[in-house]
Biopython code that builds the backbone (N, CA, C, O; Angstrom):
import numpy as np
from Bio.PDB.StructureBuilder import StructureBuilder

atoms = [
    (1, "UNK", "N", (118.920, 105.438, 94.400)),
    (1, "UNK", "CA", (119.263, 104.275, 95.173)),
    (1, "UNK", "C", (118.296, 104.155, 96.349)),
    (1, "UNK", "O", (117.977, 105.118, 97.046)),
    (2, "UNK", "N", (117.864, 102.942, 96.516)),
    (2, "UNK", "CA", (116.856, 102.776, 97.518)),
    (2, "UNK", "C", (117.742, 102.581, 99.300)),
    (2, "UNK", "O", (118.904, 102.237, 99.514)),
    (3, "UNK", "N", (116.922, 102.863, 100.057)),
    (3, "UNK", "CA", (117.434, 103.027, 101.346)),
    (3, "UNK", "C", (116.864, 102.242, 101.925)),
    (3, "UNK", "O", (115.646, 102.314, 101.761)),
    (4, "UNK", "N", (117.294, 101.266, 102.744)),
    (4, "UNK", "CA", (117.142, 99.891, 103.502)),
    (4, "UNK", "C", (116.971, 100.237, 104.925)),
    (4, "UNK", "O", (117.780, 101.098, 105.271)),
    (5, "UNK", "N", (116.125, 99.815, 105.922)),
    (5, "UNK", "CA", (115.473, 100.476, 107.302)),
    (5, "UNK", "C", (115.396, 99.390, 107.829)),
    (5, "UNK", "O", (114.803, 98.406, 107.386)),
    (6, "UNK", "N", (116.157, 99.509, 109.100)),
    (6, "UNK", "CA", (115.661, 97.886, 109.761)),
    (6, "UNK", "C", (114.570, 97.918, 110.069)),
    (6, "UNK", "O", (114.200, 99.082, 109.916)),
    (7, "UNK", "N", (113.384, 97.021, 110.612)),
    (7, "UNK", "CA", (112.304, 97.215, 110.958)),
    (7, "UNK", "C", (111.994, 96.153, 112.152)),
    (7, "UNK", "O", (112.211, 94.958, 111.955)),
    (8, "UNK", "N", (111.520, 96.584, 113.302)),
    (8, "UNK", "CA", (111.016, 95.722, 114.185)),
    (8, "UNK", "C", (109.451, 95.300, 114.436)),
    (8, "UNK", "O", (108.617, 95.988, 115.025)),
    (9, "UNK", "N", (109.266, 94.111, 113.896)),
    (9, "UNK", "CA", (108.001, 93.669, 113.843)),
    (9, "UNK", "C", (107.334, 93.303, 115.131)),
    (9, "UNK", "O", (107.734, 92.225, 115.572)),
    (10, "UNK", "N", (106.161, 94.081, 116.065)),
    (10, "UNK", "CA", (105.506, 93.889, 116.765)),
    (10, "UNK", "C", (104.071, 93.457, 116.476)),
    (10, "UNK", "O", (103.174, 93.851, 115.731)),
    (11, "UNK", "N", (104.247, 92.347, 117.498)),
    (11, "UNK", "CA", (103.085, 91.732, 117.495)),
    (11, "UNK", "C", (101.815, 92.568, 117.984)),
    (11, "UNK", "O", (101.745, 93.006, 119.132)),
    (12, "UNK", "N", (100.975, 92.725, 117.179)),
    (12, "UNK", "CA", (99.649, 94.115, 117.339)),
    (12, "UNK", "C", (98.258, 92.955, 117.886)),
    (12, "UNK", "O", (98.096, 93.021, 119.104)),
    (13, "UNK", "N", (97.395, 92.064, 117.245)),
    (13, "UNK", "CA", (96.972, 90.930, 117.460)),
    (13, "UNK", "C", (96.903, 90.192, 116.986)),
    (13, "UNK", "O", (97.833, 89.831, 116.264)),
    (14, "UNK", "N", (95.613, 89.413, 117.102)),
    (14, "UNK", "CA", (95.211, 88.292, 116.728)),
    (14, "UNK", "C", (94.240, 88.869, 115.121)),
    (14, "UNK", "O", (93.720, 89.968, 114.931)),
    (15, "UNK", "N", (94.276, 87.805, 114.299)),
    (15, "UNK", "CA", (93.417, 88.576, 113.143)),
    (15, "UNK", "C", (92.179, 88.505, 113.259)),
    (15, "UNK", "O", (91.559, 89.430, 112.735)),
    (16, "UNK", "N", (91.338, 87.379, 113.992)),
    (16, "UNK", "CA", (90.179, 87.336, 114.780)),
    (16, "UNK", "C", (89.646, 88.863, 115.591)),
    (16, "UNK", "O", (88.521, 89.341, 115.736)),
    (17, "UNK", "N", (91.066, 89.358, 116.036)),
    (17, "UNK", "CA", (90.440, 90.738, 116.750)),
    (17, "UNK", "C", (90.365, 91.858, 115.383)),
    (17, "UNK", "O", (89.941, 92.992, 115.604)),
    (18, "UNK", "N", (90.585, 91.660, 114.668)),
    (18, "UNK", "CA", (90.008, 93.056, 113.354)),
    (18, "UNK", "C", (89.133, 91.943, 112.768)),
    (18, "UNK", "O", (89.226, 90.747, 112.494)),
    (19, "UNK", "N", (87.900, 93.306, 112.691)),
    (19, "UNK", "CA", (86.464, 93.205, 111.871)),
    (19, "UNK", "C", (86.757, 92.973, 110.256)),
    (19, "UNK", "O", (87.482, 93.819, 109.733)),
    (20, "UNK", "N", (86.237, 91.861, 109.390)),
    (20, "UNK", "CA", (86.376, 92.259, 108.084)),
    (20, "UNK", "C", (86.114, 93.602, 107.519)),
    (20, "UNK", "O", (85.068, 94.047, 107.993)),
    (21, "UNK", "N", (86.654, 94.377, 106.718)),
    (21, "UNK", "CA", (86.478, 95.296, 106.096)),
    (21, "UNK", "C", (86.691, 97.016, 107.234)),
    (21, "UNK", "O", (86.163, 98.103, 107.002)),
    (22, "UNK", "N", (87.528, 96.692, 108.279)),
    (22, "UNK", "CA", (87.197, 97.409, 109.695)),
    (22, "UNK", "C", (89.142, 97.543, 109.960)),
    (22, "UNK", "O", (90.136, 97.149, 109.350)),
    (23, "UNK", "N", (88.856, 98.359, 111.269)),
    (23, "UNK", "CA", (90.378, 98.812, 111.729)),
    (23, "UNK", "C", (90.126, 98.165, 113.175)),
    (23, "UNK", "O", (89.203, 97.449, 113.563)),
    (24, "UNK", "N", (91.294, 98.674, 113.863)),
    (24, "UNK", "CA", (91.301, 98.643, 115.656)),
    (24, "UNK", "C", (92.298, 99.401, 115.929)),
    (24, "UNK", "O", (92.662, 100.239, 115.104)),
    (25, "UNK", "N", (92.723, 99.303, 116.740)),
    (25, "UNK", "CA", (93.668, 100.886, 117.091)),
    (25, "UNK", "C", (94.621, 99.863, 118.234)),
    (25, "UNK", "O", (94.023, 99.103, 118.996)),
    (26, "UNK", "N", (96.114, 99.955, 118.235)),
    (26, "UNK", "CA", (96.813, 99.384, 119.419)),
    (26, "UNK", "C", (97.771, 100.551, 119.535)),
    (26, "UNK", "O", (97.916, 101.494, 118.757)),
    (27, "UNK", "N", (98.395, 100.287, 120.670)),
    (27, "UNK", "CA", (99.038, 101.346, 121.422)),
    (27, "UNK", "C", (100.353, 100.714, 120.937)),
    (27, "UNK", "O", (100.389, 99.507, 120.699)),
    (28, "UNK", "N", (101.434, 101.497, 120.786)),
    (28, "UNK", "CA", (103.502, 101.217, 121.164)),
    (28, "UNK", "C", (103.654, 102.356, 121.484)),
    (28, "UNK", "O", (103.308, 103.303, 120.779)),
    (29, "UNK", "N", (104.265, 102.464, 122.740)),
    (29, "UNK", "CA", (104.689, 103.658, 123.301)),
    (29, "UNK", "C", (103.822, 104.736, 123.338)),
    (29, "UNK", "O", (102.654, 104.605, 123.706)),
    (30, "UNK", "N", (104.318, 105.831, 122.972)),
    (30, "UNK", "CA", (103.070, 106.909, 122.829)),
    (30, "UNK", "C", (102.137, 107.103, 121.297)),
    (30, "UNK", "O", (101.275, 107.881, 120.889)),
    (31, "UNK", "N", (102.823, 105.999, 120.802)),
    (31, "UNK", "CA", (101.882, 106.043, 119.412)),
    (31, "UNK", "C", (100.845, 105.150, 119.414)),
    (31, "UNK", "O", (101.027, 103.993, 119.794)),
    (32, "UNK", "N", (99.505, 105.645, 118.938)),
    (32, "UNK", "CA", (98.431, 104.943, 118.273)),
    (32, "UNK", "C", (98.574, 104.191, 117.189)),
    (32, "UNK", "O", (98.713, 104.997, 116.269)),
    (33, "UNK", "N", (98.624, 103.047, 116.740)),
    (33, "UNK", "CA", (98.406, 102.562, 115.129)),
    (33, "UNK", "C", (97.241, 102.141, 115.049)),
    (33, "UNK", "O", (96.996, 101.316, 115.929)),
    (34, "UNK", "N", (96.541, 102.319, 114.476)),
    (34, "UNK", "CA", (95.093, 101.588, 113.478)),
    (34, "UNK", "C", (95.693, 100.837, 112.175)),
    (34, "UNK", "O", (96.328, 101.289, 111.222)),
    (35, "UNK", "N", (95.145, 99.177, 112.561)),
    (35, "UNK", "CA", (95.253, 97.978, 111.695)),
    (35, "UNK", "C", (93.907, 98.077, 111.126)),
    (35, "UNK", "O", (92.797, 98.307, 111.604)),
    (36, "UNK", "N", (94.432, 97.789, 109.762)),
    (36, "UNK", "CA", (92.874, 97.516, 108.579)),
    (36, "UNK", "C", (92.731, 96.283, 108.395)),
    (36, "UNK", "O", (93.761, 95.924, 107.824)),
    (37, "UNK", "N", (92.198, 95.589, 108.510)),
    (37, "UNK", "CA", (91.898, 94.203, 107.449)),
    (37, "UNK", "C", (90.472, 94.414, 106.603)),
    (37, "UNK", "O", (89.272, 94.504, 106.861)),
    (38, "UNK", "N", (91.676, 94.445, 104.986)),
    (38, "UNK", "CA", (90.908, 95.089, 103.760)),
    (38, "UNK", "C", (90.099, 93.585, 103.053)),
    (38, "UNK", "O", (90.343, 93.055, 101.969)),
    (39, "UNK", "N", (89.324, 93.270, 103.860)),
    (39, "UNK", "CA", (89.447, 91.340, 103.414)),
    (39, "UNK", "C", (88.967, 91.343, 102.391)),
    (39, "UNK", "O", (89.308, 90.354, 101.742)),
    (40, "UNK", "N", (87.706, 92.585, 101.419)),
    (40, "UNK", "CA", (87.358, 92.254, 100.297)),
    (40, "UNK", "C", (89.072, 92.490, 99.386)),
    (40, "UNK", "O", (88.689, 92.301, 98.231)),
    (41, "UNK", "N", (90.053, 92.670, 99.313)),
    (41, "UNK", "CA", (91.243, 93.017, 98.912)),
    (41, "UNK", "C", (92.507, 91.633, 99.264)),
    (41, "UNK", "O", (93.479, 91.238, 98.620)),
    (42, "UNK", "N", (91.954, 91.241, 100.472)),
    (42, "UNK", "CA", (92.498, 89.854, 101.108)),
    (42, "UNK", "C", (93.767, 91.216, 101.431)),
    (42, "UNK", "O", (94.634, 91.233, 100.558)),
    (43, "UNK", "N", (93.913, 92.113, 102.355)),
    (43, "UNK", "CA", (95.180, 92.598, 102.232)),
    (43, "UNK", "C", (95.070, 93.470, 103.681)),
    (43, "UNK", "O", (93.963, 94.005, 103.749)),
    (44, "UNK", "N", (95.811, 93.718, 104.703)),
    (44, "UNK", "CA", (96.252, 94.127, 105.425)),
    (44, "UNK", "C", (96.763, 95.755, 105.280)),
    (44, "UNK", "O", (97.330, 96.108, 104.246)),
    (45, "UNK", "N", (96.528, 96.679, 106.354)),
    (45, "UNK", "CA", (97.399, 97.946, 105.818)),
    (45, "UNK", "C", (97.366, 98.774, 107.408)),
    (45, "UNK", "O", (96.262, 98.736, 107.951)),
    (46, "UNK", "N", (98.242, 99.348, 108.012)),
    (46, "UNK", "CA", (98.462, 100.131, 109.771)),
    (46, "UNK", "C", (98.788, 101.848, 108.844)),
    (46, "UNK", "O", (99.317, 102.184, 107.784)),
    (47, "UNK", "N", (98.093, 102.557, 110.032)),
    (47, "UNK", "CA", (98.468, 103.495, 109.767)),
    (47, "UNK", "C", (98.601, 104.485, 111.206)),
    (47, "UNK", "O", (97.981, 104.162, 112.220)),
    (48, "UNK", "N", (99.455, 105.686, 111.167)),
    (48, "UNK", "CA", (98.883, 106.603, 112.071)),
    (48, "UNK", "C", (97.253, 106.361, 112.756)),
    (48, "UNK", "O", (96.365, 106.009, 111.980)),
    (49, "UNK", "N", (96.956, 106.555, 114.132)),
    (49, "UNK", "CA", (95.839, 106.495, 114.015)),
    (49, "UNK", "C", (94.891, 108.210, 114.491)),
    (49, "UNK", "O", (93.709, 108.386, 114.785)),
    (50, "UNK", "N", (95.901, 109.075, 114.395)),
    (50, "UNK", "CA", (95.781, 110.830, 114.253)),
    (50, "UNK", "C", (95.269, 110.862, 113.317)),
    (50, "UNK", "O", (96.022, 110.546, 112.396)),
    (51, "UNK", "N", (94.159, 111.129, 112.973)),
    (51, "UNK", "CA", (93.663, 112.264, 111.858)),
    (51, "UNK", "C", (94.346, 113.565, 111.746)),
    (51, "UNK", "O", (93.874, 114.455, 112.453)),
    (52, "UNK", "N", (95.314, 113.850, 111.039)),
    (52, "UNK", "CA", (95.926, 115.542, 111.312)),
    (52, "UNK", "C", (94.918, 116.415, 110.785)),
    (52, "UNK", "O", (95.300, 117.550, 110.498)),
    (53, "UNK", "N", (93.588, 116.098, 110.576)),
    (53, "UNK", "CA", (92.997, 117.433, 109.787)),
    (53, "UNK", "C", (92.208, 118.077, 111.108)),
    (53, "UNK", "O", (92.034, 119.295, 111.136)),
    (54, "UNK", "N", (91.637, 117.064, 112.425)),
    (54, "UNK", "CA", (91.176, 118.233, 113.482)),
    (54, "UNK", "C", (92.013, 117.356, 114.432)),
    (54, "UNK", "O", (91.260, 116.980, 115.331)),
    (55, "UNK", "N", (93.436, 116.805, 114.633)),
    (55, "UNK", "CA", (93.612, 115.978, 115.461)),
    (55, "UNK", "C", (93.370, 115.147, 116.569)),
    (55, "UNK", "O", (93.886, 115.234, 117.683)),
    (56, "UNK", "N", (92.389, 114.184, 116.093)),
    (56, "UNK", "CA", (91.370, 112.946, 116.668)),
    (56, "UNK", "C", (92.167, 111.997, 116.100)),
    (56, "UNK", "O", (92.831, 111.901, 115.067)),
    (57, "UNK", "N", (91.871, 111.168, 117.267)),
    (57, "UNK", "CA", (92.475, 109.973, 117.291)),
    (57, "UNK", "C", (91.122, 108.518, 116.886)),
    (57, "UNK", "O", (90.615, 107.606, 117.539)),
    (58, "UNK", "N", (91.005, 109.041, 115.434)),
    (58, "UNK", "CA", (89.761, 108.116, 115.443)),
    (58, "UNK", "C", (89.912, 107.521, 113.949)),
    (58, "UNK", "O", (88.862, 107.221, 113.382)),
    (59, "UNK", "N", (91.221, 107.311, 113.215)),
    (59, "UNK", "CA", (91.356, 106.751, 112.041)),
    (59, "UNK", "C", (90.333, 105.377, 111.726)),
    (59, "UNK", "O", (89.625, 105.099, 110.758)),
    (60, "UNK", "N", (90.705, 104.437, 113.444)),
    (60, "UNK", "CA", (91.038, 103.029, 113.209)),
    (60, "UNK", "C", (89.306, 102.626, 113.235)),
    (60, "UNK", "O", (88.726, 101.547, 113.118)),
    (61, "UNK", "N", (88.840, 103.948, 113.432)),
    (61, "UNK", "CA", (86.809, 103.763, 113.142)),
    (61, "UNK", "C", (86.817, 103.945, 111.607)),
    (61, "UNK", "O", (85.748, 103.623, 111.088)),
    (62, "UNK", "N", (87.627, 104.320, 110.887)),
    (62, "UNK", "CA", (87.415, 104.983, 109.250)),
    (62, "UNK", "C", (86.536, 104.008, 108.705)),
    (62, "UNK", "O", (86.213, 102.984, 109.306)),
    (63, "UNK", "N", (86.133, 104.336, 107.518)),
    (63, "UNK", "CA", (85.787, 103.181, 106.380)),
    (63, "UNK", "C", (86.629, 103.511, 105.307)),
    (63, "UNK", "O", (86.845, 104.583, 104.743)),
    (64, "UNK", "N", (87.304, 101.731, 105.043)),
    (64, "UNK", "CA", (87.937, 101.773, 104.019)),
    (64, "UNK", "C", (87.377, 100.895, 102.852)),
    (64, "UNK", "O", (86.666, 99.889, 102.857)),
    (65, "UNK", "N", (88.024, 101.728, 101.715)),
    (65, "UNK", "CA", (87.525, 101.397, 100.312)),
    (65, "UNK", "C", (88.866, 101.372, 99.623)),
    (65, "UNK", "O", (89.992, 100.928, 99.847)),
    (66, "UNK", "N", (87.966, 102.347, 98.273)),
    (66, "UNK", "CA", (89.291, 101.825, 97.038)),
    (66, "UNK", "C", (88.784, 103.538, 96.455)),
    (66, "UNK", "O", (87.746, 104.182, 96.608)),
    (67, "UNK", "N", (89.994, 103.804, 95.801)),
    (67, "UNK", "CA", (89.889, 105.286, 95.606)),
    (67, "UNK", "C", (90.196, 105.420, 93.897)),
    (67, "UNK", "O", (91.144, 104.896, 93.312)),
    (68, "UNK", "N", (89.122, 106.267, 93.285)),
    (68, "UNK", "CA", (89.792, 106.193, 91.710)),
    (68, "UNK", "C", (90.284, 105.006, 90.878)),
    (68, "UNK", "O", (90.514, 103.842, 91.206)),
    (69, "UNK", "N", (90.397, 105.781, 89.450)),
    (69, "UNK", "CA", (90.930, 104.613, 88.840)),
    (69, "UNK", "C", (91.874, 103.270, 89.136)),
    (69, "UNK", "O", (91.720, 102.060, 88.968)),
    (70, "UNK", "N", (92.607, 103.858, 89.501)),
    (70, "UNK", "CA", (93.675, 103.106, 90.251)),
    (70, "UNK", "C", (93.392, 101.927, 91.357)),
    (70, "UNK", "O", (94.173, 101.102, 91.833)),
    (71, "UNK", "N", (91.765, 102.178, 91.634)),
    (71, "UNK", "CA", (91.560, 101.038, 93.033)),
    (71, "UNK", "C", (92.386, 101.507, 94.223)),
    (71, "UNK", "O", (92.224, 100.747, 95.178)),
    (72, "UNK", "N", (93.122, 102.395, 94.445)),
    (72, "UNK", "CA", (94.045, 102.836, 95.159)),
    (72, "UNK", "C", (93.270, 102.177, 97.153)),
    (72, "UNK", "O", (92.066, 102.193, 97.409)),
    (73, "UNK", "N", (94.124, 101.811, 97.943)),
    (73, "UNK", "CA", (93.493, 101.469, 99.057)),
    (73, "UNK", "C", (93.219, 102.564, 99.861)),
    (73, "UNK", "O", (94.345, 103.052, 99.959)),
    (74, "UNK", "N", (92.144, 103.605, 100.794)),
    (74, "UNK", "CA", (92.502, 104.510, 101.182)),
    (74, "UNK", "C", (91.400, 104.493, 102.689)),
    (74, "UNK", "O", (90.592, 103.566, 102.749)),
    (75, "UNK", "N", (91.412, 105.023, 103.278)),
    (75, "UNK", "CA", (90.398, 105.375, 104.837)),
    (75, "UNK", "C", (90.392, 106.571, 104.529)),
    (75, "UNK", "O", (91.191, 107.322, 103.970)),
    (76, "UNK", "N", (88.977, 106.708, 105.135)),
    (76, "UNK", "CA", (88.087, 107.768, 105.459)),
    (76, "UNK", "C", (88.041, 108.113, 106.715)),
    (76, "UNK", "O", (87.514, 107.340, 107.515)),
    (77, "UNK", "N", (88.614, 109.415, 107.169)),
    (77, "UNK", "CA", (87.911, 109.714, 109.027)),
    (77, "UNK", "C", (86.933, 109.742, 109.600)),
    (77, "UNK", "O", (86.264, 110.775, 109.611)),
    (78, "UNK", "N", (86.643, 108.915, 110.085)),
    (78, "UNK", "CA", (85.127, 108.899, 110.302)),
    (78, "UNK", "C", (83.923, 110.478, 111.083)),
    (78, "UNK", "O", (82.744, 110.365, 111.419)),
    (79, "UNK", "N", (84.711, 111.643, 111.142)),
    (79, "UNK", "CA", (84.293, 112.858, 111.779)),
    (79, "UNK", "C", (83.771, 113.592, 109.905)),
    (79, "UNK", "O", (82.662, 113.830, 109.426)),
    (80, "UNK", "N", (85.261, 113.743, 109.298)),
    (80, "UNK", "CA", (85.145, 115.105, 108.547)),
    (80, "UNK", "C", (85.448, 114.456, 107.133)),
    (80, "UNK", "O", (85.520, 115.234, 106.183)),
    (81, "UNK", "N", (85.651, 112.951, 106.881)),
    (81, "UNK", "CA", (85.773, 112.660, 105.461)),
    (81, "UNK", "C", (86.669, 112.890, 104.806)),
    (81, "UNK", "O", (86.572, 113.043, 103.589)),
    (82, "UNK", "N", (88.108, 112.994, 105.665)),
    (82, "UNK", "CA", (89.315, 113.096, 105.097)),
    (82, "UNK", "C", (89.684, 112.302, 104.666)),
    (82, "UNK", "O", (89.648, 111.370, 105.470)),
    (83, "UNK", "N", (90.351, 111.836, 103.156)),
    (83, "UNK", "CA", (90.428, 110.335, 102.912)),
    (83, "UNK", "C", (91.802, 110.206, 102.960)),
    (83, "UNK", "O", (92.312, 111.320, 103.080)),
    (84, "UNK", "N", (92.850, 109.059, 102.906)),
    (84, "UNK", "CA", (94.159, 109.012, 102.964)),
    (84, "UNK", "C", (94.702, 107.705, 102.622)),
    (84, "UNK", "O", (94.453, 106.855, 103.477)),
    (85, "UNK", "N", (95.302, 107.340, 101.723)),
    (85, "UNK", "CA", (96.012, 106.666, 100.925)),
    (85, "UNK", "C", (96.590, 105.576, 101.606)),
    (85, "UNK", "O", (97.802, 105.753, 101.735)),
    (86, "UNK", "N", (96.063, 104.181, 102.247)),
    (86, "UNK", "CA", (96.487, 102.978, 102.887)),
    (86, "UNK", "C", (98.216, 102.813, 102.189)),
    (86, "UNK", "O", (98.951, 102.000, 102.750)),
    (87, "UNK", "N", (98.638, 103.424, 101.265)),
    (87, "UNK", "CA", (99.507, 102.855, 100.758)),
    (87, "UNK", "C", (101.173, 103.752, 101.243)),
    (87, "UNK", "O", (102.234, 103.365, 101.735)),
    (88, "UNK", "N", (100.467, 105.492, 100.629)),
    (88, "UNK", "CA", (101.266, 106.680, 101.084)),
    (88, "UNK", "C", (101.295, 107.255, 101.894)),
    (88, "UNK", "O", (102.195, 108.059, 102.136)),
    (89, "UNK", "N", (100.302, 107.035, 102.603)),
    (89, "UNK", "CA", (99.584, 107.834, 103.857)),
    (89, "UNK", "C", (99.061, 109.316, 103.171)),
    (89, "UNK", "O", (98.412, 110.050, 103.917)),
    (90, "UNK", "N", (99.300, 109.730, 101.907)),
    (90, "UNK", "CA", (98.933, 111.182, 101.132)),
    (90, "UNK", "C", (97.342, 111.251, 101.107)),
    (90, "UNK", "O", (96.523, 110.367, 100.856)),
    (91, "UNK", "N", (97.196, 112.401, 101.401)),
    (91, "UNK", "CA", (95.689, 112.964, 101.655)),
    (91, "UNK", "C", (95.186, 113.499, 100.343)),
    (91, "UNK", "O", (95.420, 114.576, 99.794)),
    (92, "UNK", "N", (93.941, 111.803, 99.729)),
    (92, "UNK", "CA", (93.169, 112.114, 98.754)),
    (92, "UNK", "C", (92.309, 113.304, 98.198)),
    (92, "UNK", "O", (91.778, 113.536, 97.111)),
    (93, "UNK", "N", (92.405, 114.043, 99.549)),
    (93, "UNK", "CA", (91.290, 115.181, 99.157)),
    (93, "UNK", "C", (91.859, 116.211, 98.415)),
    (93, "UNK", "O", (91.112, 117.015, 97.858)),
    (94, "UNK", "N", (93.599, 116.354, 98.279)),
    (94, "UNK", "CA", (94.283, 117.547, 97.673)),
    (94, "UNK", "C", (94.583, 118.817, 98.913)),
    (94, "UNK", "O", (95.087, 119.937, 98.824)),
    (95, "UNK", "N", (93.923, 117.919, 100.243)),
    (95, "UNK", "CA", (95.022, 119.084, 101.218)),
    (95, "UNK", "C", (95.777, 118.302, 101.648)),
    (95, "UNK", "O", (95.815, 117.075, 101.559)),
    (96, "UNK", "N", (96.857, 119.526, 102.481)),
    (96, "UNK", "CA", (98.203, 119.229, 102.791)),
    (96, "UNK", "C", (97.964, 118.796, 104.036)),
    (96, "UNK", "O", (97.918, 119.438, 105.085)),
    (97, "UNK", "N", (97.775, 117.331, 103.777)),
    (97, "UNK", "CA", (97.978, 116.667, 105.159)),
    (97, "UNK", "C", (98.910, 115.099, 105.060)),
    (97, "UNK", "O", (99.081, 114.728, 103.899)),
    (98, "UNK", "N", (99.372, 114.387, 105.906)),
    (98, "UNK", "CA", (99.941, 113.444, 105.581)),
    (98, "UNK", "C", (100.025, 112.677, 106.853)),
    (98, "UNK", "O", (100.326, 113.250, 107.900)),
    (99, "UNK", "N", (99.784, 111.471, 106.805)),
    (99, "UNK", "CA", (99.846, 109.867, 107.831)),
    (99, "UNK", "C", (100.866, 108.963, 107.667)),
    (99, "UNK", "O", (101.294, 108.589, 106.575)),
    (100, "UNK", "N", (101.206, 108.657, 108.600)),
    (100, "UNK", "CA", (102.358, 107.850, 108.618)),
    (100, "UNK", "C", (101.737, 106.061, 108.471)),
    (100, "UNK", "O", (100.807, 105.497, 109.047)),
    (101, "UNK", "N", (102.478, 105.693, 107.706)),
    (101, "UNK", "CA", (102.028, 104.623, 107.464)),
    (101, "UNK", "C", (102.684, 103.646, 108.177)),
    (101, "UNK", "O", (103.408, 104.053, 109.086)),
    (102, "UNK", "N", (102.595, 102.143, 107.946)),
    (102, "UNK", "CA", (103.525, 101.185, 108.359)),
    (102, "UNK", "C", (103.438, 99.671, 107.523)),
    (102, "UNK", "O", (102.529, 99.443, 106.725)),
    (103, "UNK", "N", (104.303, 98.885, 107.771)),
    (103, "UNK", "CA", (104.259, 97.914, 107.236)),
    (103, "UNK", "C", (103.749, 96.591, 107.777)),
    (103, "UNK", "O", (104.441, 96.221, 108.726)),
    (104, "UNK", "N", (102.740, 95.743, 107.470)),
    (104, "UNK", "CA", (101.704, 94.794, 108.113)),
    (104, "UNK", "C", (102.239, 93.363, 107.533)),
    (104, "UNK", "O", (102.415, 93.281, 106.318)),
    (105, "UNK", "N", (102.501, 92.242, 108.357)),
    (105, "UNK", "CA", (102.647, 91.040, 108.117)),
    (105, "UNK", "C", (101.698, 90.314, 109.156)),
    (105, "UNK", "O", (101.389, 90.701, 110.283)),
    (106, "UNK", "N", (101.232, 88.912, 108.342)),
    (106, "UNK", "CA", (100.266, 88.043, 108.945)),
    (106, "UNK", "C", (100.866, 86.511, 108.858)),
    (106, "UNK", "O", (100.914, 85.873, 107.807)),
    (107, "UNK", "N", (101.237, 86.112, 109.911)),
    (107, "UNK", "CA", (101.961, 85.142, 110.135)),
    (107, "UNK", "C", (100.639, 84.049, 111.302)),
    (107, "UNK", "O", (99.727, 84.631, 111.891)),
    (108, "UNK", "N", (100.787, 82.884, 111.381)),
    (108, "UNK", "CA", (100.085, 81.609, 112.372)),
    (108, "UNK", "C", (98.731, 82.329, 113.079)),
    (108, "UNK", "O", (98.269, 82.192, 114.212)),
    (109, "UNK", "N", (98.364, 83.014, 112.132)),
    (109, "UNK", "CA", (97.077, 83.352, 112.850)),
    (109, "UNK", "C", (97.263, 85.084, 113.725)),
    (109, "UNK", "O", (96.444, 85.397, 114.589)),
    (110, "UNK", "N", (98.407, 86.031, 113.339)),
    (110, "UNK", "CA", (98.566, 86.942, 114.083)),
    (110, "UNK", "C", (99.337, 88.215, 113.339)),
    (110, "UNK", "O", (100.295, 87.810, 112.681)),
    (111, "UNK", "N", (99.181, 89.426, 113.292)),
    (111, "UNK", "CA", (99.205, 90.500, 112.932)),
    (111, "UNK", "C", (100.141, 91.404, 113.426)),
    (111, "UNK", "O", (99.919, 91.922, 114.520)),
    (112, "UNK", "N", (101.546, 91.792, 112.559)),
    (112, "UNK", "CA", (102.061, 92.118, 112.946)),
    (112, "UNK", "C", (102.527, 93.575, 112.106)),
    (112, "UNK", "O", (102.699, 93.741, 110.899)),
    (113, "UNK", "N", (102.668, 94.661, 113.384)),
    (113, "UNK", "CA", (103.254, 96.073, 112.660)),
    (113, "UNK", "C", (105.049, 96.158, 112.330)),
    (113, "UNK", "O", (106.072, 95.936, 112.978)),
    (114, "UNK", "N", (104.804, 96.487, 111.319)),
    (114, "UNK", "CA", (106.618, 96.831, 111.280)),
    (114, "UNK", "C", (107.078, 98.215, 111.742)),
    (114, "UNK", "O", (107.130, 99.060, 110.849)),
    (115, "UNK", "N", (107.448, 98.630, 113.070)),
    (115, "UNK", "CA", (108.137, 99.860, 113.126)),
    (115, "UNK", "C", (109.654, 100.014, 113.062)),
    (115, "UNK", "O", (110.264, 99.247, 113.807)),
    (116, "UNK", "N", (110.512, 100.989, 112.197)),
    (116, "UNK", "CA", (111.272, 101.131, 111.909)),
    (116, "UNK", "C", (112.248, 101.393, 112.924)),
    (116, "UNK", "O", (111.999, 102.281, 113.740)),
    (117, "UNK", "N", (113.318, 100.755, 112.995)),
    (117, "UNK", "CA", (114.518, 101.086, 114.043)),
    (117, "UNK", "C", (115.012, 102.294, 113.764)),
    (117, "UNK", "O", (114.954, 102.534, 112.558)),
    (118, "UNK", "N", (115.560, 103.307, 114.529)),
    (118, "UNK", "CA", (116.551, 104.573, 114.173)),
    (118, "UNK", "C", (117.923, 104.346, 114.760)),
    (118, "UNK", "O", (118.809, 105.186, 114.602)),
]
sb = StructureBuilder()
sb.init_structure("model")
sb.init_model(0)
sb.init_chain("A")
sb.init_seg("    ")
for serial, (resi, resn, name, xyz) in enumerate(atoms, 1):
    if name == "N":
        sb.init_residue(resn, " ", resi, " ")
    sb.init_atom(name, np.array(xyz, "f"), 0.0, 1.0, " ", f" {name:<3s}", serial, name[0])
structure = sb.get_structure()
């Protein structure tokens, strides 16, 4: 049975402020998120913006692509080449690392993160 999460959608920016094919990094509270706009994909994706493999805060520099058969959406850290799954946040390389992801809506010209209520 699936489990239902309220989610509060904050406004992160404007889509003008992310680079095609690029991230940016906004602050909520003490968390970092890095926004993607995957435009060859036409698709949106936020993630943690911690790298947990030397903990840098430098996701939202990554380059993102497409991973394997699957096309899978994923970022690269831009230091050490950790790659990580736009979708699961699961770390392509086969170590045990993991990113928190989030959920991205684009509404009148503006970009919004979904963080989950508790």
């Amino acid at each position: 049975m699936e489990t239902l999460t309220a989610i509060e959608w904050i406004p992160a920016c404007y889509i003008d402020d992310v680079p095609e094919n690029g991230g940016v990094c906004m602050r909520h509270g003490d968390e970092q998120i890095a926004i993607y706009n995957f435009s060859r994909r036409n698709e949106w994706y936020a993630t943690q913006n911690l790298c947990p493999h030397k903990q840098q805060m430098a996701l939202s520099r990554g380059m993102i692509g497409s991973a394997g058969d699957t096309c899978e959406p994923k970022v690269a850290c831009p230091f050490h080449k950790k790659t990580f799954s736009l979708l699961t946040g699961e770390c392509l390389n086969g170590d045990d690392y993991q990113i928190k992801t989030y959920p991205v809506k684009v509404e009148d010209g503006k970009v919004y993160v979904g963080i989950a209520l508790e």
